[in-house]
N, C-alpha and C positions, 0 to 999 in steps of 0.2 A: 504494500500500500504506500504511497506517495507518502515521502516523511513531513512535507510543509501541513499534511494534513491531520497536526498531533491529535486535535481534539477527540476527532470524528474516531482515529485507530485510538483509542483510549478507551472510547465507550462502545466500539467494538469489541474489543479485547476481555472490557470488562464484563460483558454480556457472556460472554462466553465461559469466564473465569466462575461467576453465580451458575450458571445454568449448570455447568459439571461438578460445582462445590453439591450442588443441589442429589447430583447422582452419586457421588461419593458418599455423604451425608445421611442418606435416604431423606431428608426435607421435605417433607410435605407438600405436595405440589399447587396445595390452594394457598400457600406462602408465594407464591410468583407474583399475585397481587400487590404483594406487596415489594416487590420488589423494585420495579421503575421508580419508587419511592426513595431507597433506601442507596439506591447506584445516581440519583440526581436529587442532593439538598437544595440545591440554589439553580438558579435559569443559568444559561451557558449562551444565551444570546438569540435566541428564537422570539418570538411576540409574545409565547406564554409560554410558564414554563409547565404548567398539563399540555400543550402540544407539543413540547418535549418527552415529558413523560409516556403519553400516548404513541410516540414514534418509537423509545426503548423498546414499550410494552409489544410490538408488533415485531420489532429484530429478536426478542425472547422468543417470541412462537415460532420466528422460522430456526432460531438457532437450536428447539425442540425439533425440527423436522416438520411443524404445523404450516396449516396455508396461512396470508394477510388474513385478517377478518375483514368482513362487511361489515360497513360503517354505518348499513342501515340499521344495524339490532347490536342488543346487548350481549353482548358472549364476553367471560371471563378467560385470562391468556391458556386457563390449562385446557380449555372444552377440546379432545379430541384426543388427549396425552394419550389416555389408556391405547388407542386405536394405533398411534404413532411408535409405539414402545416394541411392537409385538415383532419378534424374532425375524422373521420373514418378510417384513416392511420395508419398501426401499420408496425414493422420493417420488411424490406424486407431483407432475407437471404441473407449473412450473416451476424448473429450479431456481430461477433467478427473479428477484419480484420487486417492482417499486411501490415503497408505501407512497401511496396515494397523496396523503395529507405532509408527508416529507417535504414532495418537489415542492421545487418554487416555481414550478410553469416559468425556466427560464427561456429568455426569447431564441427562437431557431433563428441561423443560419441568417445573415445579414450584413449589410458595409453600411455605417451611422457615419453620420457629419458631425463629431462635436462640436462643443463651446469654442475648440481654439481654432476653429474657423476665422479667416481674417477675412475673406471676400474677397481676395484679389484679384486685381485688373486682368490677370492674366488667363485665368478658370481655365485652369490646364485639366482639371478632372473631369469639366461637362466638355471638354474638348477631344477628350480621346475616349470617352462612354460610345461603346460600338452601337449599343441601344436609346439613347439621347434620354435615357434614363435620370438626368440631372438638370435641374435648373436654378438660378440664382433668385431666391426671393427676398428681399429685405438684403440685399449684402450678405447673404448666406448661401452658401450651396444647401439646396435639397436634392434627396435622392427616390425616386418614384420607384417603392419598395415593387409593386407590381412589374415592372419593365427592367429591374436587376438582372442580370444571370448569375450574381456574383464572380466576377471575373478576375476583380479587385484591380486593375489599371488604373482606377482611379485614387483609389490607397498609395499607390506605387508614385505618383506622380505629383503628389500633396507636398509641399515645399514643405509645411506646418504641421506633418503627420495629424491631422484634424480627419482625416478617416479612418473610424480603427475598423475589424473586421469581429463580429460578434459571430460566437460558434455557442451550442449550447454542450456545455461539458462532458456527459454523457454520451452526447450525440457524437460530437468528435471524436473521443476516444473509441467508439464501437467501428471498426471498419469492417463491418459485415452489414453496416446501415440499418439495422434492425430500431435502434431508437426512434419512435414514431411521437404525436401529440395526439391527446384527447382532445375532444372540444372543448376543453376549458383551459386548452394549452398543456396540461400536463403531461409530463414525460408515460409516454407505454413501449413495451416491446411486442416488437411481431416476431412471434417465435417461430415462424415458419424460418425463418431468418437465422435468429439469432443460435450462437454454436457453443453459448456457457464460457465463454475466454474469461467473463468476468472482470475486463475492463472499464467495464460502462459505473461498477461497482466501487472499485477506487476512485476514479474520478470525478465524481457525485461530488461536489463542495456543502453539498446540504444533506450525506450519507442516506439521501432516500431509498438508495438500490443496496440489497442485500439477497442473498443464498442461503437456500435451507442448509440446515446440517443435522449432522448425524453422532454427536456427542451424547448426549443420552443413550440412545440404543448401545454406544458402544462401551459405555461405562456399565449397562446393566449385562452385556456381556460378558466382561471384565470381572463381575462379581458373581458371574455364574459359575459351574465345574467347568463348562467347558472351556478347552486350552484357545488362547486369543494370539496369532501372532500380530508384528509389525514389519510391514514390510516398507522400508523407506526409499524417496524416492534420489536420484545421485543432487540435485540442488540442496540436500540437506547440510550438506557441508555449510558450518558455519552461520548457520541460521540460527543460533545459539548463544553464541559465544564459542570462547576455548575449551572451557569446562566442559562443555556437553560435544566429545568428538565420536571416533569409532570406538576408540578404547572403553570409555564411560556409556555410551551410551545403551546395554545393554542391561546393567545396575538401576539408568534414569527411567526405561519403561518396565522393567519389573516391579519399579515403586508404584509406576500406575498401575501394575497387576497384570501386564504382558505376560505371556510366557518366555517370548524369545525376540529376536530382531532377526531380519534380514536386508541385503542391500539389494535394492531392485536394478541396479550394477550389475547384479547376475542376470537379470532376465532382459538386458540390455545386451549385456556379452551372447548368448541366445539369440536376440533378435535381429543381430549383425550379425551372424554368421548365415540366417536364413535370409536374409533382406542379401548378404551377398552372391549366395546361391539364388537369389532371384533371380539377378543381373545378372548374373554373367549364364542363365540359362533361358534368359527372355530377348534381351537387347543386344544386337539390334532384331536377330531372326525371329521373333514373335513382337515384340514392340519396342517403338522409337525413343523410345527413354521411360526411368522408373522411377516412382518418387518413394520417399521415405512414408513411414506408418505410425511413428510412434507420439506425435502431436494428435490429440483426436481431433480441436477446435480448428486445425489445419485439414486435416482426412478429413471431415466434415463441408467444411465449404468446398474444398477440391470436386468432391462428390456430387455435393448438390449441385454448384454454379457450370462444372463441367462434368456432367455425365460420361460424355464420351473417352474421358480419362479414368474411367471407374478402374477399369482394369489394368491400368499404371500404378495405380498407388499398390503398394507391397503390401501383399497378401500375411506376411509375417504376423504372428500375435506383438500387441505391444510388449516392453518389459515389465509392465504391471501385471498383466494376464500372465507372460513366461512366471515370474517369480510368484505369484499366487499359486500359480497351479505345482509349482516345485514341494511349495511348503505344505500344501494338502496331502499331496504324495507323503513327504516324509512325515506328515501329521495328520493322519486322518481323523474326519469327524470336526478337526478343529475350525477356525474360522479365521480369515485374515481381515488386515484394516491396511490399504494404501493409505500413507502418508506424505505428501508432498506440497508443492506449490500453488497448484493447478484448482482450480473452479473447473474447468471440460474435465477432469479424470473422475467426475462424481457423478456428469454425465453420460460417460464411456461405461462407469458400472453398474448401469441400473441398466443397462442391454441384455436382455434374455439370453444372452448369450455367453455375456461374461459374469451375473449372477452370482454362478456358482463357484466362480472362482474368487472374486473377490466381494467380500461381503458389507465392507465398510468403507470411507471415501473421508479422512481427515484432511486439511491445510495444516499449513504449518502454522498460522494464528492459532487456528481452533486447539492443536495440542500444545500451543504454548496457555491457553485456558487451563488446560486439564494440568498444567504442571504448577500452576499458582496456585490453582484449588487443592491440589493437592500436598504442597507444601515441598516438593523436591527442590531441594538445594543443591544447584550443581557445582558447587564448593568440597562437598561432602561426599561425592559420585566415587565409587571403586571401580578402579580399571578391570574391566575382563575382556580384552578386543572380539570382534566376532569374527568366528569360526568358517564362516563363508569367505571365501576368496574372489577377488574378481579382481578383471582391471583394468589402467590406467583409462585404454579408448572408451570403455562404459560407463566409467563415473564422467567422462566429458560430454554425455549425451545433453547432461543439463544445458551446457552454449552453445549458442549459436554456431553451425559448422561442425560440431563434435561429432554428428549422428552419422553427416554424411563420409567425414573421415576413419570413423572407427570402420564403417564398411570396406571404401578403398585398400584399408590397410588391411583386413580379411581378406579381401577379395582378391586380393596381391598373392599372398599365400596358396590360395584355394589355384589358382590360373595364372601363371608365371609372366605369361605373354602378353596379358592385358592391359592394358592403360584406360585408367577411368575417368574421364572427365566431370567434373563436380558444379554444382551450381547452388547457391542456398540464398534462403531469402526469410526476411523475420517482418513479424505483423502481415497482418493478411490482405492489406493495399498491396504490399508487395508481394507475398506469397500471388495472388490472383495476376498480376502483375506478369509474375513467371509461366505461369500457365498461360496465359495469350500467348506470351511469346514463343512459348513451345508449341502451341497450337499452330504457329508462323511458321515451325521448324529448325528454330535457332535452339534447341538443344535437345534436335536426336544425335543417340549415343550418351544420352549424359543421364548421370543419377544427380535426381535435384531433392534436393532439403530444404521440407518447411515447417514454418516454425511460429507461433499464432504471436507469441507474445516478442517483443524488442530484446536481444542479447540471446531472446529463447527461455528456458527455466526458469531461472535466475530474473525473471520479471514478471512472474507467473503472482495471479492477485492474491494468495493469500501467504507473499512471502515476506520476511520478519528484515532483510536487511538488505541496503543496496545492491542493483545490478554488479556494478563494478567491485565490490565487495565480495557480494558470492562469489564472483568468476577467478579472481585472484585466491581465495580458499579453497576452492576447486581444482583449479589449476598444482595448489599445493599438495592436495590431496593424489591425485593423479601420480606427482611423485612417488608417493609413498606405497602406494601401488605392489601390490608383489609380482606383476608380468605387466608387457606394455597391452600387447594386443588382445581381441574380444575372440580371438579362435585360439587360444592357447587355454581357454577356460576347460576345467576337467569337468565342467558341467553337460560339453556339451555330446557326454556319450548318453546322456538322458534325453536327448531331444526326440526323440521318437516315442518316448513313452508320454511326453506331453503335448501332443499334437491330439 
């Protein structure tokens, strides 16, 4: 989440930090009432502070897994908890929801004439408007919001910067265009559209838009018999701090009542050895180039905006699915929890199809909740490193380019002869971007990598510390690595049994 925006990651963080004290606790759940009370003494800067309150009380039900409520009737935040709780329950559409009464119906998409308009003799802006979109009234440029295309020529050519270009938050952040207006100007989403990236989320200045979660269910798991793992994802590096690395971190989720930890590193090293075996037995004799699989919010637009590329994107399971399906193998009956970056990988799990393998979908905010409510001191963490191996190209799947290099350098081994040409693209202006152009034919032969979010992982909405940050502790990590390459993994004499 954007750090200039403390407040909002505050009373996120803290919603989450009660809701899972509440599951640890066993708390009462007609206590939730009281809770928007108890997490806002004082207003923070809204017109009232009950429509502050009121906004908490709607992120507490989704961060229960519950829908917004309608604002027509009275429902108390727990109405539906029992329903929500139950074993088998995964998110009911939609994932991603704007409280209603949050927006401020900020304005769309426009180029304003402010105050430091001076009139000048010269009206260079109504002079080069391709649409005569501007006229001088009073000494002032006006701009005839009807007859704009938004071009911004006229922004460009203002001596006085007195045009600025208003974007409404949400809307600019989402490049899948999904951010639409009600008739009362408020923010909605067309989820025919939208693919869960969960940027529209961070970038809300007025924290309207929020994602269910899954922090209850996963805590009353936790307190069941049955065994719980964690399977983390490689952006984990450093999302923490120091304290909490590979060595410790296997002591810090036993204190939430894990059983175990794995690194989805492995099922990375897995999916680059298959994603290389794609390549080099498709392209070019079956198709003109191949893209990577393990972005869903990327696979997802690919899919829908180009069809005709279905069968380009690589067939391979992502590393969530490889390494899910690993741990059930060695753990039957037990149940996993992805933990990563990502808002798309909580819509990736609730697919009939991946269900079974993974059963729970945390961010890394959400279990930095569950480690305050819990009280974990990661001062106090005993080293036990884990036992799983992986490496260097797999934990680099989190950046930008790592995904599609860890294949190359597979793929290099696999076919001695081959030379692979690479192409990667991050946010999905660009990712779409590359697919035209591939569409044009400017990269058959090539494996291209996309990537939804900017750097790739390490920007993903529900992560705890700068891009540039992760990438550098990453990168460190990678060192530390016990092999460089994703095919020297001794995991992958089991790949046939997880197919």
């Amino acid at each position: 989440m954007l750090e200039q925006y403390k407040l909002l990651i505050d009373i996120r963080r803290k919603v989450f930090e009660e809701v899972a004290r509440m599951g640890y606790d066993n708390i009462d759940y007609h206590k939730l009432e009281e809770l928007p009370y108890e997490l806002l003494k004082e207003s923070v800067g809204r017109s009232s502070i009950f429509l502050e309150r009121a906004i908490i009380a709607e992120r507490i039900r989704l961060a229960i897994g519950l829908p917004v409520r309608d604002t027509s009737e009275h429902r108390p935040i727990y109405v539906g908890i029992e329903e929500a709780l139950k074993p088998e329950k995964y998110y009911e559409p939609p994932l991603v929801n704007v409280i209603d009464f949050a927006c401020n119906a900020c304005p769309e998409e426009s180029y304003y004439v402010t105050d430091v308009c001076q009139g000048c003799l010269a009206n260079p802006c109504k002079n080069v408007c391709p649409k005569g979109a501007i006229s001088i009234k009073n000494r002032k440029s006006v701009i005839d919001q009807d007859l704009c295309i938004h071009c911004g020529k006229c922004a460009s050519v203002c001596p006085y910067k007195a045009i600025v270009h208003r974007e409404r938050p949400c809307a600019k952040a989402c490049e899948m265009h999904a951010i639409e207006s009600d008739k009362n100007g408020k923010a909605i989403i067309n989820y025919d559209k939208c693919v869960s990236c969960g940027m529209c989320m961070v970038n809300c200045p007025f924290g309207a838009i929020a994602d269910k979660s899954q922090i209850l269910q996963i805590i009353t798991s936790l307190k069941s018999d049955t065994e719980v793992y964690a399977i983390i994802a490689p952006a984990f590096i450093g999302q923490f701090g120091p304290k909490l690395n590979l060595k410790t971190i296997d002591d810090a989720f036993k204190k939430l009542g894990f059983s175990g930890v794995y690194e989805v590193s492995i099922g990375a090293d897995l999916c680059t050895i298959e994603e290389a075996k794609d390549y080099l037995e498709n392209v070019p004799s079956k198709l003109k180039f191949m893209a990577t699989s393990c972005c869903p919010a990327w696979s997802v637009m690919a899919k829908t905006e180009f069809p005709e590329f279905k069968e380009n994107i690589s067939m391979a399971m992502t590393p969530m699915v490889y390494t899910a399906r690993l741990v059930k193998k060695e753990h039957p009956n037990s149940k996993v929890v992805f933990i990563g970056p990502c808002a798309a990988k909580k819509l990736e799990a609730s697919r009939k199809s991946v269900r079974s393998d993974v059963d729970f979908v945390l961010t890394f905010e959400e279990l930095y909740g569950m480690f305050n409510a819990r009280g974990v001191d990661f001062n106090k963490l005993v080293e036990n490193p884990l036992k799983n191996i992986t490496s260097s190209d797999g934990r680099g799947f989190a950046v930008m380019g790592g995904v599609a290099q860890a294949v190359v350098n597979s793929a290099g081994k696999i076919s001695l002869d081959r030379e692979i040409k690479v192409f990667a693209a991050q946010g999905l202006d660009n990712c779409r971007k590359m697919l035209k152009e591939a569409k044009a034919g400017k990269y058959d032969g090539y494996l291209l990598e996309g990537m939804a979010c900017p750097m790739g992982c390490v920007s993903g909405a529900g992560t705890l510390v700068s891009p540039n940050r992760a990438k550098a502790l990453i990168g460190l990590s990678q060192k530390e690595a016990k092999f460089k390459e994703c095919i020297e993994t001794t995991y992958k004499e089991r790949l046939s049994d997880l197919d």
